[in-house]
Jmol script that loads the backbone (N, CA, C; Angstrom):
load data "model"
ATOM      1  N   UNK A   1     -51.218 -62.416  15.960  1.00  0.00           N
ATOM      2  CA  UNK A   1     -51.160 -62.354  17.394  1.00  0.00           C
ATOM      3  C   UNK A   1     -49.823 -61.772  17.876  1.00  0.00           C
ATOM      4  N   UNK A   2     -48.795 -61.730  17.239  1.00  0.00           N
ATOM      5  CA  UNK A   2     -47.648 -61.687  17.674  1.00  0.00           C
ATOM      6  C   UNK A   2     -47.373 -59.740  17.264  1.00  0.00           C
ATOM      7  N   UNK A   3     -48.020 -59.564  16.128  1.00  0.00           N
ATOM      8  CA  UNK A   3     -47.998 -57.983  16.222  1.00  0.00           C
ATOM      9  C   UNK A   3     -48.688 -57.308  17.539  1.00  0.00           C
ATOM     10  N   UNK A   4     -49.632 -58.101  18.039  1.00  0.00           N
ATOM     11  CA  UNK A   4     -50.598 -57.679  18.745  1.00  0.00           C
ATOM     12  C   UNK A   4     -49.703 -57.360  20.277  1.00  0.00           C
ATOM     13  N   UNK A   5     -48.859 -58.897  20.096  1.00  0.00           N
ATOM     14  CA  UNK A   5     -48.195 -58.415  21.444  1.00  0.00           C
ATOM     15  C   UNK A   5     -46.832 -57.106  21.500  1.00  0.00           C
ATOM     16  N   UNK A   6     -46.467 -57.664  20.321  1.00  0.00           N
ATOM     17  CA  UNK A   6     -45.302 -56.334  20.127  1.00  0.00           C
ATOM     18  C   UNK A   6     -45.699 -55.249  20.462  1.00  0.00           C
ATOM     19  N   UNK A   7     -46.970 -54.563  19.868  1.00  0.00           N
ATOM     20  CA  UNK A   7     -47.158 -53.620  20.217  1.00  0.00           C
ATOM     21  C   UNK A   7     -47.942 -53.196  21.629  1.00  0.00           C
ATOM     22  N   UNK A   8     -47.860 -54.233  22.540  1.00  0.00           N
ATOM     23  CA  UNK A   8     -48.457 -54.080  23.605  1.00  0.00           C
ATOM     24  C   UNK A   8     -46.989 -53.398  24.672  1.00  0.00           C
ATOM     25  N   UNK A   9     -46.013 -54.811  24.339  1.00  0.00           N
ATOM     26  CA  UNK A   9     -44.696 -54.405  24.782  1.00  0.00           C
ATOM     27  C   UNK A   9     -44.206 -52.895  24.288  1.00  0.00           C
ATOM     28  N   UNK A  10     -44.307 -52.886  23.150  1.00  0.00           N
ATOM     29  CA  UNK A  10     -44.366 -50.762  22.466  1.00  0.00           C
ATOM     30  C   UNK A  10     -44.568 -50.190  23.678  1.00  0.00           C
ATOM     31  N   UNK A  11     -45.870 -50.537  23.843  1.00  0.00           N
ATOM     32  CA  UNK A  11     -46.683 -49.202  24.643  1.00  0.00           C
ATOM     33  C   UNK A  11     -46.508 -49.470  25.873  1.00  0.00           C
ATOM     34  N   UNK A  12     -46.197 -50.612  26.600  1.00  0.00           N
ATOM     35  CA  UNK A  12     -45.708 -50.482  28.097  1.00  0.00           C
ATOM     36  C   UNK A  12     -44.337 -49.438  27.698  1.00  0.00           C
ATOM     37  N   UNK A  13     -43.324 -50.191  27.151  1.00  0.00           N
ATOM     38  CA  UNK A  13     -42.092 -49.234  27.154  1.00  0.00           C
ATOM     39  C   UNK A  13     -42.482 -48.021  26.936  1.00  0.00           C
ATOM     40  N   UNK A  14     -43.416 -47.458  26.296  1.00  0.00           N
ATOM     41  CA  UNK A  14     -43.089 -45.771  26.105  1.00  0.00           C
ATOM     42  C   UNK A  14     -44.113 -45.485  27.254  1.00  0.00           C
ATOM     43  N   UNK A  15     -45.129 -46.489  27.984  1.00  0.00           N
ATOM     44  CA  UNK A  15     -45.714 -45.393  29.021  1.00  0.00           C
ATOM     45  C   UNK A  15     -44.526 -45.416  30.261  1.00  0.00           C
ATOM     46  N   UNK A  16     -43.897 -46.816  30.418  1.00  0.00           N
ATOM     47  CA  UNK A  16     -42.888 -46.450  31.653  1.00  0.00           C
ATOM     48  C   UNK A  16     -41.572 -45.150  31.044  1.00  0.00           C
ATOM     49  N   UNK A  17     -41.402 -45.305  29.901  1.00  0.00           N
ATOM     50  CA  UNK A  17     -40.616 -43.944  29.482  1.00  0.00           C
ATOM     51  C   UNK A  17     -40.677 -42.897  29.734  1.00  0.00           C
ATOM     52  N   UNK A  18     -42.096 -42.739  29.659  1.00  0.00           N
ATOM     53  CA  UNK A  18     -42.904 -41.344  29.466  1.00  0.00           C
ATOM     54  C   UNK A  18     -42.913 -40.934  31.429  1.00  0.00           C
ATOM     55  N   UNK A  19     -43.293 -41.705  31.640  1.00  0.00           N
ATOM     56  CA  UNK A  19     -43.721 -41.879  33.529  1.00  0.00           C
ATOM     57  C   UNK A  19     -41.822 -41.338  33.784  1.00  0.00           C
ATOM     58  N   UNK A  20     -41.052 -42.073  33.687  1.00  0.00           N
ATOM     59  CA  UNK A  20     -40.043 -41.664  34.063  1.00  0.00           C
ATOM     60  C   UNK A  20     -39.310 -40.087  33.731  1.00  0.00           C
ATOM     61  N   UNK A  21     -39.378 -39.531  32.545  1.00  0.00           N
ATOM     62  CA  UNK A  21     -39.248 -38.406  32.365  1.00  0.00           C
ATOM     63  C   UNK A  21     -40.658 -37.055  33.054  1.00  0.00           C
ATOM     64  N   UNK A  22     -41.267 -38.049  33.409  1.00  0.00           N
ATOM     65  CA  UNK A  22     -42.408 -37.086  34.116  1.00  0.00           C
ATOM     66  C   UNK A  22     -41.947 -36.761  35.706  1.00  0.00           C
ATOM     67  N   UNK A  23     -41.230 -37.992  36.311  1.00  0.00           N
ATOM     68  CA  UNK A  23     -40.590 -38.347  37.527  1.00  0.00           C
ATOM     69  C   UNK A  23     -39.639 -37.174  37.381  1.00  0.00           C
ATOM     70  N   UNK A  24     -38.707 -37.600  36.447  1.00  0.00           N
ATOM     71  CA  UNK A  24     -37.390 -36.656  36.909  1.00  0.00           C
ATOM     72  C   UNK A  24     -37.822 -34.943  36.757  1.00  0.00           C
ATOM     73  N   UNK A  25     -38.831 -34.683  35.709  1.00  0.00           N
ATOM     74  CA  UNK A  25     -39.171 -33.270  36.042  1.00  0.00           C
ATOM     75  C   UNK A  25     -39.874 -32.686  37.164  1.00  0.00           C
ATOM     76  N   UNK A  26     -40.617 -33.585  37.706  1.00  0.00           N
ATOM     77  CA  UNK A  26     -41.183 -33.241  39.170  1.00  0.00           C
ATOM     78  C   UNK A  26     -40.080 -33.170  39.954  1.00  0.00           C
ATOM     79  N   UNK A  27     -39.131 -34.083  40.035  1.00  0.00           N
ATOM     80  CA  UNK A  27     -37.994 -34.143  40.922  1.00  0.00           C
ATOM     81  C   UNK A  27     -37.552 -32.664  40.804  1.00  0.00           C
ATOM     82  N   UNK A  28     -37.254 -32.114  39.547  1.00  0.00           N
ATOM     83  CA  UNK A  28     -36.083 -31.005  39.316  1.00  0.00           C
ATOM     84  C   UNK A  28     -37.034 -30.104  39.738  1.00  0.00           C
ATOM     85  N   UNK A  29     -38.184 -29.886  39.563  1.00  0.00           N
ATOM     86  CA  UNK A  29     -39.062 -28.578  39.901  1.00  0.00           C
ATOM     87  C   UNK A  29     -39.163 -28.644  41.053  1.00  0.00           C
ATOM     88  N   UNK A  30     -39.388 -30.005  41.916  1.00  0.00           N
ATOM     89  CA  UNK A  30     -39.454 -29.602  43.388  1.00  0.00           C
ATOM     90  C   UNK A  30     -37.680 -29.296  44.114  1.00  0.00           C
ATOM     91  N   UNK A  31     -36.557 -29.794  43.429  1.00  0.00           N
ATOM     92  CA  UNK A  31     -35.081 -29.308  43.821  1.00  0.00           C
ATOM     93  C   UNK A  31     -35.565 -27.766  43.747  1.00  0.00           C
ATOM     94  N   UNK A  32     -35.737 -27.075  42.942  1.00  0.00           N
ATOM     95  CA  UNK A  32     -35.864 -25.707  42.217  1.00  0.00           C
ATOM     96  C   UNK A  32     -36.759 -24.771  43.327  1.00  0.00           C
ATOM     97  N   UNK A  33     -37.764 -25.713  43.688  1.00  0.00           N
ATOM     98  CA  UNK A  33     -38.678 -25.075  44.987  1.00  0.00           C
ATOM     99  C   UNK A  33     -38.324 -25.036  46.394  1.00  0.00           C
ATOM    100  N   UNK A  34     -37.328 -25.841  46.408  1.00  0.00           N
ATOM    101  CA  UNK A  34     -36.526 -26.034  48.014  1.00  0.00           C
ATOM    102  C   UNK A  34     -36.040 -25.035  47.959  1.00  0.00           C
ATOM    103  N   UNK A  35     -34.787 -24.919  46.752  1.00  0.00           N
ATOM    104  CA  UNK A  35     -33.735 -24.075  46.834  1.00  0.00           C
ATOM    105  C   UNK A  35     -34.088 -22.292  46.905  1.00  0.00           C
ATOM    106  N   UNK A  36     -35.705 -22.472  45.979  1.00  0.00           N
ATOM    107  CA  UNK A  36     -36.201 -20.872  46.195  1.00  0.00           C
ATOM    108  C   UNK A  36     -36.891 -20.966  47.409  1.00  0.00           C
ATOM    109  N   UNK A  37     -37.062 -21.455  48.178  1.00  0.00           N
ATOM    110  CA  UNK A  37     -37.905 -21.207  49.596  1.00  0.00           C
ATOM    111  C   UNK A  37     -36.121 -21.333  50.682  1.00  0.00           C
ATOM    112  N   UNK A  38     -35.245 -22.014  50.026  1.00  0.00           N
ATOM    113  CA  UNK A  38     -33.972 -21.862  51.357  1.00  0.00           C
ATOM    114  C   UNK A  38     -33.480 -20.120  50.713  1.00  0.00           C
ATOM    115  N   UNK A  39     -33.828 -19.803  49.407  1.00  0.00           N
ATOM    116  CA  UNK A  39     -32.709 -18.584  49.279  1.00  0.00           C
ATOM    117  C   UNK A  39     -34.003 -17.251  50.291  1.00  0.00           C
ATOM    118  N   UNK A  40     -35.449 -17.562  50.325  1.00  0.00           N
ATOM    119  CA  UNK A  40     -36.328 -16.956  51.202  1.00  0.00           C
ATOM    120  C   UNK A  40     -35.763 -16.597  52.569  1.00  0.00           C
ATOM    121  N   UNK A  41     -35.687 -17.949  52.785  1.00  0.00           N
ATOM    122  CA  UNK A  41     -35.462 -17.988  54.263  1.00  0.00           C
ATOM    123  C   UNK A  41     -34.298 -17.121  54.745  1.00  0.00           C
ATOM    124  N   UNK A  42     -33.093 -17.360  53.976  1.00  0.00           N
ATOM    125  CA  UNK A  42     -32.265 -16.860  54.039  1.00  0.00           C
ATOM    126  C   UNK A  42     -31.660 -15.323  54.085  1.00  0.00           C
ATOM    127  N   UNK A  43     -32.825 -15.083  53.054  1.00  0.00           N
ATOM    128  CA  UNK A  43     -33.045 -13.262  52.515  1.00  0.00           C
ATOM    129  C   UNK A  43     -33.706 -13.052  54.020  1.00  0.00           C
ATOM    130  N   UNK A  44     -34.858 -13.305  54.656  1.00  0.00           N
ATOM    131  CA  UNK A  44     -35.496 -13.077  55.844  1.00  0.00           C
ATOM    132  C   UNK A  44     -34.567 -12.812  57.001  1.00  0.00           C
ATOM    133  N   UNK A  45     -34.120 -13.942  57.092  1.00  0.00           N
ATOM    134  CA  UNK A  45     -32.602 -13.772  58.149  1.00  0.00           C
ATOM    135  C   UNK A  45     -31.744 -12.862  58.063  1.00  0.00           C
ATOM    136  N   UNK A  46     -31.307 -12.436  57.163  1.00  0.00           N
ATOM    137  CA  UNK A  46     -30.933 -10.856  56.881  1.00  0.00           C
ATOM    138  C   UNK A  46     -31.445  -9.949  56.996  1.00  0.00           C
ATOM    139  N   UNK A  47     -32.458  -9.680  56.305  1.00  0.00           N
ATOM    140  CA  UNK A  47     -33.297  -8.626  56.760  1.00  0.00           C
ATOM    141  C   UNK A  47     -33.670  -8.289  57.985  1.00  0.00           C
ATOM    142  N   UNK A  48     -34.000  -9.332  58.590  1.00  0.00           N
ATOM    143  CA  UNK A  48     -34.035  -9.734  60.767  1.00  0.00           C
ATOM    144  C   UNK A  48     -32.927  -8.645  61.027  1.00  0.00           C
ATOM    145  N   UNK A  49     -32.030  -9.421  60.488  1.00  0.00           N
ATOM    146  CA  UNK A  49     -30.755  -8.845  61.257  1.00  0.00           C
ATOM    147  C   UNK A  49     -30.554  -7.383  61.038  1.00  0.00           C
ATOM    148  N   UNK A  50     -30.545  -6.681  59.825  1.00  0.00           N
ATOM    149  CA  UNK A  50     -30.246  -5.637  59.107  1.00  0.00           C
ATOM    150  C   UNK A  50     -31.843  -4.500  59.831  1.00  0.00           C
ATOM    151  N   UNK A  51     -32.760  -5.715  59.964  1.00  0.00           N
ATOM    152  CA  UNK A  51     -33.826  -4.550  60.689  1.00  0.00           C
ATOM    153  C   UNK A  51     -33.344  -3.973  62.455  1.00  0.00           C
ATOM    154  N   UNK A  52     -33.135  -5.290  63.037  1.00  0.00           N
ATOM    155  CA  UNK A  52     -32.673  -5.574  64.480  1.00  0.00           C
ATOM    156  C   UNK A  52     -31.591  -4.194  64.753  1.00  0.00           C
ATOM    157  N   UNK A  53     -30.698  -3.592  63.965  1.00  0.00           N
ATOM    158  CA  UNK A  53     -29.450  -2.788  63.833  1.00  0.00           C
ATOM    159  C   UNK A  53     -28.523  -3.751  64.477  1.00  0.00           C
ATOM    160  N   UNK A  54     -27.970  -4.682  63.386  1.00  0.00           N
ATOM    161  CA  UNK A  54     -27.134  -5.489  63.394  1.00  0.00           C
ATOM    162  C   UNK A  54     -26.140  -4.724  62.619  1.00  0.00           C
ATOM    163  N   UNK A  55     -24.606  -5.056  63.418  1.00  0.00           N
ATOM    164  CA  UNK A  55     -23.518  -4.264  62.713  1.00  0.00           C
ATOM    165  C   UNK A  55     -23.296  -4.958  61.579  1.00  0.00           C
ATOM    166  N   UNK A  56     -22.668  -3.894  61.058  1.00  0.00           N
ATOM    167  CA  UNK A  56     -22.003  -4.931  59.513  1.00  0.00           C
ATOM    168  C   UNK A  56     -21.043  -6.353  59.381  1.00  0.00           C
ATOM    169  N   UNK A  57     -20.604  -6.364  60.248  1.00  0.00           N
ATOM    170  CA  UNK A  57     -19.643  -7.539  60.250  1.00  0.00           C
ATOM    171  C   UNK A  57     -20.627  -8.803  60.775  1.00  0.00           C
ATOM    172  N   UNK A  58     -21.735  -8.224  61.431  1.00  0.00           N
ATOM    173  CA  UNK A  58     -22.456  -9.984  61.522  1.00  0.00           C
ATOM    174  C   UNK A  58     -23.749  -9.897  60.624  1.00  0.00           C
ATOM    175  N   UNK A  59     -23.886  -8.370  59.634  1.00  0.00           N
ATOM    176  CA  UNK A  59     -24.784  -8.631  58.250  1.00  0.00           C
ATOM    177  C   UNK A  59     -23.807  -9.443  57.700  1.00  0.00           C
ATOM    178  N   UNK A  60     -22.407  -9.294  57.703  1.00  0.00           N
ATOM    179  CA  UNK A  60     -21.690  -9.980  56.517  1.00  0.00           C
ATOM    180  C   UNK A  60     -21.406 -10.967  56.781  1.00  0.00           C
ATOM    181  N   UNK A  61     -21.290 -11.760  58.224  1.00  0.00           N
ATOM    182  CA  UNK A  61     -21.284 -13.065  58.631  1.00  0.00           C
ATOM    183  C   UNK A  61     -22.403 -13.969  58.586  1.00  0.00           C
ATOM    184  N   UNK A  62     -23.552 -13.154  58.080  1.00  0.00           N
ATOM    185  CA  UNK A  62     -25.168 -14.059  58.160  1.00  0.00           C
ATOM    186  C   UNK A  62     -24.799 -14.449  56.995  1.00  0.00           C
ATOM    187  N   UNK A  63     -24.304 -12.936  56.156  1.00  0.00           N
ATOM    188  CA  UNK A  63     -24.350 -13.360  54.506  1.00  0.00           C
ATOM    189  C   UNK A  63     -23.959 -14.788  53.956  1.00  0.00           C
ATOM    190  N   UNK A  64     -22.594 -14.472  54.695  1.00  0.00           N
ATOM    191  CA  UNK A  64     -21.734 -15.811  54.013  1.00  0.00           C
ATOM    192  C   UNK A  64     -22.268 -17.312  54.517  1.00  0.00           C
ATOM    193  N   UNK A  65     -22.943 -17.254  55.312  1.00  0.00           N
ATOM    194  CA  UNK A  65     -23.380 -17.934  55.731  1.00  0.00           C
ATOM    195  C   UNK A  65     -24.656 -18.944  55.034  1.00  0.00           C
ATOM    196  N   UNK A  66     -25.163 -17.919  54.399  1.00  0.00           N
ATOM    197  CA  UNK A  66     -26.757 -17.725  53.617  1.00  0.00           C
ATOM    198  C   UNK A  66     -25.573 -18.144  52.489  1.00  0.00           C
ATOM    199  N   UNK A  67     -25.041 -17.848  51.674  1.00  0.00           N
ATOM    200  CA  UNK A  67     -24.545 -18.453  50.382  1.00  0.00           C
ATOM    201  C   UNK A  67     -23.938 -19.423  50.760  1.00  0.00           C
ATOM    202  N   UNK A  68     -23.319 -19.655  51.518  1.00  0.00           N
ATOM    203  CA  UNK A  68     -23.382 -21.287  51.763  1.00  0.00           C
ATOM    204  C   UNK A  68     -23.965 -22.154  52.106  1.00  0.00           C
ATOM    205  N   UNK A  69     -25.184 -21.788  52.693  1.00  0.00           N
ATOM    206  CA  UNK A  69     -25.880 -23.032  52.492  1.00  0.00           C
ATOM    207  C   UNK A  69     -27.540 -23.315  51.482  1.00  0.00           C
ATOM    208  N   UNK A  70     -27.161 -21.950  50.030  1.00  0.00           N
ATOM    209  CA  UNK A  70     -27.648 -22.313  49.549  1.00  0.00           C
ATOM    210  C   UNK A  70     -26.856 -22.537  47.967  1.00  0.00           C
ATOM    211  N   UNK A  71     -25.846 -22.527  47.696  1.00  0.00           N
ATOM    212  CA  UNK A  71     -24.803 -22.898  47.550  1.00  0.00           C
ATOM    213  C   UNK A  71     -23.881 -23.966  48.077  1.00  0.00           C
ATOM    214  N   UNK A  72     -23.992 -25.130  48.051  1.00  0.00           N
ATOM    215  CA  UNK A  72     -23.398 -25.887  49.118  1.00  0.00           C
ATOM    216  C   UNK A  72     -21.694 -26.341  48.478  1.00  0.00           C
ATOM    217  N   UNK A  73     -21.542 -26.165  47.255  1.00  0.00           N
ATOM    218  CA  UNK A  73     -20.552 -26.421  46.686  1.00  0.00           C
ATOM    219  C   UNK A  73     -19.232 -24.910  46.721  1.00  0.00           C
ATOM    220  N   UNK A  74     -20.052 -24.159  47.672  1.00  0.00           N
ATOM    221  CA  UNK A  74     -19.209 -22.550  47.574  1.00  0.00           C
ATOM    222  C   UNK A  74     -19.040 -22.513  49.316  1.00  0.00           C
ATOM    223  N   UNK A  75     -17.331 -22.159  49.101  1.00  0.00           N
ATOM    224  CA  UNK A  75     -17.180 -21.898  50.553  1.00  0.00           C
ATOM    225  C   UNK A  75     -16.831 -20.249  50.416  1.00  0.00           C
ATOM    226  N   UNK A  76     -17.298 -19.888  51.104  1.00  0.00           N
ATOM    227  CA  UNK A  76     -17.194 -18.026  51.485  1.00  0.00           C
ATOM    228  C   UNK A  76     -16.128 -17.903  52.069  1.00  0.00           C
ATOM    229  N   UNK A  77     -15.720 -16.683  52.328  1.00  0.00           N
ATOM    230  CA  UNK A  77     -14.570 -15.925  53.275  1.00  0.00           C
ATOM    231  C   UNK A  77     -14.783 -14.609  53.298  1.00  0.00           C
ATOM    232  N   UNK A  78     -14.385 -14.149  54.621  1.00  0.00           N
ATOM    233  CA  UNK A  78     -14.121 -12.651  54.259  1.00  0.00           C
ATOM    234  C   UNK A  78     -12.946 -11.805  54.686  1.00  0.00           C
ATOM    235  N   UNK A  79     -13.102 -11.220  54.260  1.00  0.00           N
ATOM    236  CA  UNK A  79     -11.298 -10.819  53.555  1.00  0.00           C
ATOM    237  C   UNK A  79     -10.809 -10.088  55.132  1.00  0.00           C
ATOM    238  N   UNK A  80     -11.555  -9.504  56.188  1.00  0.00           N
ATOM    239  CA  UNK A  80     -11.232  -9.216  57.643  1.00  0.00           C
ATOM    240  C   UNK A  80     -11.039 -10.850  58.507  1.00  0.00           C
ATOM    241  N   UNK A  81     -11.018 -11.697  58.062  1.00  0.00           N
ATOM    242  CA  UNK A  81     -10.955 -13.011  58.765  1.00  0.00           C
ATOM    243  C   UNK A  81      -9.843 -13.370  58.684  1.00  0.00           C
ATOM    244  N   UNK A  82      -9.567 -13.143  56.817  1.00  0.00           N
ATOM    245  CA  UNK A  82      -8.047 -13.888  56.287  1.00  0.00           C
ATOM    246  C   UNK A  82      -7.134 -12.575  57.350  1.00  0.00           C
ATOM    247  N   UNK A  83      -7.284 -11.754  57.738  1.00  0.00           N
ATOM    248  CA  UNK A  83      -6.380 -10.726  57.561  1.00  0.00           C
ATOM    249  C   UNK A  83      -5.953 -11.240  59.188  1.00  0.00           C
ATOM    250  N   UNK A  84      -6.816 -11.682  60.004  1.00  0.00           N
ATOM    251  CA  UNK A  84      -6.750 -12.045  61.351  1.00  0.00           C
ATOM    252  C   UNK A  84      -5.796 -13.246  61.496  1.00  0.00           C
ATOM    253  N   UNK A  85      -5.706 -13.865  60.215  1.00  0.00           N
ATOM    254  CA  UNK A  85      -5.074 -14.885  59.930  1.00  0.00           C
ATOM    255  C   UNK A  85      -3.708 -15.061  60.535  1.00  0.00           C
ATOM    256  N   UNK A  86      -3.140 -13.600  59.885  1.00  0.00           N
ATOM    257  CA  UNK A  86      -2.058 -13.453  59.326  1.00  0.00           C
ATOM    258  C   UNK A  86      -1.667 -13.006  57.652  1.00  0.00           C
ATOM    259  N   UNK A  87      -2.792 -13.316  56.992  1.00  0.00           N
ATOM    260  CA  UNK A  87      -2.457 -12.738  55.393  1.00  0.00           C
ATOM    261  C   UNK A  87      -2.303 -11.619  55.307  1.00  0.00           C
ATOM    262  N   UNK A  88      -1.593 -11.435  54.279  1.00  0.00           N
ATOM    263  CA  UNK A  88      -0.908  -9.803  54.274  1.00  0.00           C
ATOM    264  C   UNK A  88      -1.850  -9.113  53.521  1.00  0.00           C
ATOM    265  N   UNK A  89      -2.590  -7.961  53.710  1.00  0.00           N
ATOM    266  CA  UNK A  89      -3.431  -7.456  52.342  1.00  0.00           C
ATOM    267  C   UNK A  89      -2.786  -7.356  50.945  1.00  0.00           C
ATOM    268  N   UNK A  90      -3.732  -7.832  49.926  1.00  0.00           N
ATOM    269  CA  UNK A  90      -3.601  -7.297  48.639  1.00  0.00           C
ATOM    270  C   UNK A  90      -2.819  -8.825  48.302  1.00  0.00           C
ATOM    271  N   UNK A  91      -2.323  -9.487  49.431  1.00  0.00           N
ATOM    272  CA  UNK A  91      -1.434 -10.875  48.264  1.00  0.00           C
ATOM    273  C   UNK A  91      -1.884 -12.426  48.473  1.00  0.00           C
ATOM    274  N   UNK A  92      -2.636 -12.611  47.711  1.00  0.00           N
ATOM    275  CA  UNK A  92      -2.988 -14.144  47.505  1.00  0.00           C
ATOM    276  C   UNK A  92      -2.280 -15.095  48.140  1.00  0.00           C
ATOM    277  N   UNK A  93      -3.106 -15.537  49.020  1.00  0.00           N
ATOM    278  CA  UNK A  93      -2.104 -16.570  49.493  1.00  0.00           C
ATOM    279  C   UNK A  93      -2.413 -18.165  48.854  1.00  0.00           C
ATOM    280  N   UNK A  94      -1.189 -19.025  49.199  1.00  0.00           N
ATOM    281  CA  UNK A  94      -1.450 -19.762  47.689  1.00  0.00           C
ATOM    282  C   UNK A  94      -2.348 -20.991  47.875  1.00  0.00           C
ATOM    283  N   UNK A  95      -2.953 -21.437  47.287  1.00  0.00           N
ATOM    284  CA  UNK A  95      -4.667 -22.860  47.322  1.00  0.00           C
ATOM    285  C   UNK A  95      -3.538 -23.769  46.725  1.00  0.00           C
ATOM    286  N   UNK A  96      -4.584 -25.221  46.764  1.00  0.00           N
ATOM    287  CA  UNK A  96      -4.106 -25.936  46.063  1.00  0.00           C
ATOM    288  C   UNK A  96      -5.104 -26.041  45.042  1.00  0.00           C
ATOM    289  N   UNK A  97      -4.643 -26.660  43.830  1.00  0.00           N
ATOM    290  CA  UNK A  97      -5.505 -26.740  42.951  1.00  0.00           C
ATOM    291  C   UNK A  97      -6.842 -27.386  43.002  1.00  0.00           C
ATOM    292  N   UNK A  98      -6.977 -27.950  43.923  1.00  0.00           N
ATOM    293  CA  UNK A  98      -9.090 -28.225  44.191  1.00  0.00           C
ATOM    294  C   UNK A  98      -9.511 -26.869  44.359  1.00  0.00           C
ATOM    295  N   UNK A  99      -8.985 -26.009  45.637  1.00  0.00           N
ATOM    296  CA  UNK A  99      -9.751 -25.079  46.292  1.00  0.00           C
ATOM    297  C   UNK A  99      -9.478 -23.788  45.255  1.00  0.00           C
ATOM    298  N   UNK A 100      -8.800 -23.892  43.984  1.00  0.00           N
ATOM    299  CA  UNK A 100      -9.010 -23.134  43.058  1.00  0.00           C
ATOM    300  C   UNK A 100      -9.962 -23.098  41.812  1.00  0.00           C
ATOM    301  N   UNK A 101      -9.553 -24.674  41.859  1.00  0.00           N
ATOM    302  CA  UNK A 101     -10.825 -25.262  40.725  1.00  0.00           C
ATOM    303  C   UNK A 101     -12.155 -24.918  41.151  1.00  0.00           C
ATOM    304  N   UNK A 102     -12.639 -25.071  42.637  1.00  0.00           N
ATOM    305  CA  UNK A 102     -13.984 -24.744  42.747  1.00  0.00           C
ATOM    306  C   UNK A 102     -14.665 -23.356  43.077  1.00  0.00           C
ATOM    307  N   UNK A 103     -12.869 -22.448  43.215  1.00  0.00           N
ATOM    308  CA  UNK A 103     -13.499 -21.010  43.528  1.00  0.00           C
ATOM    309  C   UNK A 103     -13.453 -20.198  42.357  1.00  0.00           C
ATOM    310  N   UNK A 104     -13.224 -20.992  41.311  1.00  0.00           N
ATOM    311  CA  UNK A 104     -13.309 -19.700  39.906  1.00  0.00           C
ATOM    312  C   UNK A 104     -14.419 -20.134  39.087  1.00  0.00           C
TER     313      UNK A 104
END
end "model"
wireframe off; spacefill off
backbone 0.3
color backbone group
């Protein structure tokens, strides 16, 4: 009787095992389906714009825009913004080490 139950306990554990690795791959395939229907959306919105005769500086402001928020860990810039700044062309101005760690 006691094999009987062991192996009952067996087979619960490997069907909730099994169920759980079934979970997390649905999870990751539907992450995977958001992120290809936000990079859609995103491509669309450009194209809008780029059909509309949108100048280049607000194709390139949709852009950065569109990689960031499908990218959420990437912050954009563009190099006519820094310059409005005050940065001098051609010289790095200096990060601290987070905002370097996450831009290389």
């Amino acid at each position: 009787m006691a094999a009987v139950g062991g192996v009952s306990v067996a087979a619960l554990a490997f069907g909730t095992w099994s169920a759980r690795r079934k979970l997390a791959h649905a999870e990751a395939s539907r992450r995977d389906l958001e992120r290809s229907l936000k990079v859609l959306e995103e491509e669309r919105h450009v194209l809008d714009l780029i059909a509309s005769g949108a100048t280049l500086k607000e194709v390139l402001a949709r852009l950065t825009l569109a990689v960031e928020a499908i990218v959420p860990e990437v912050t954009c810039c563009r190099r006519g913004e820094e310059r409005k700044r005050g940065r001098r062309r051609g010289r790095p101005r200096s990060h601290n080490a987070l905002y370097v760690d996450q831009t290389v």
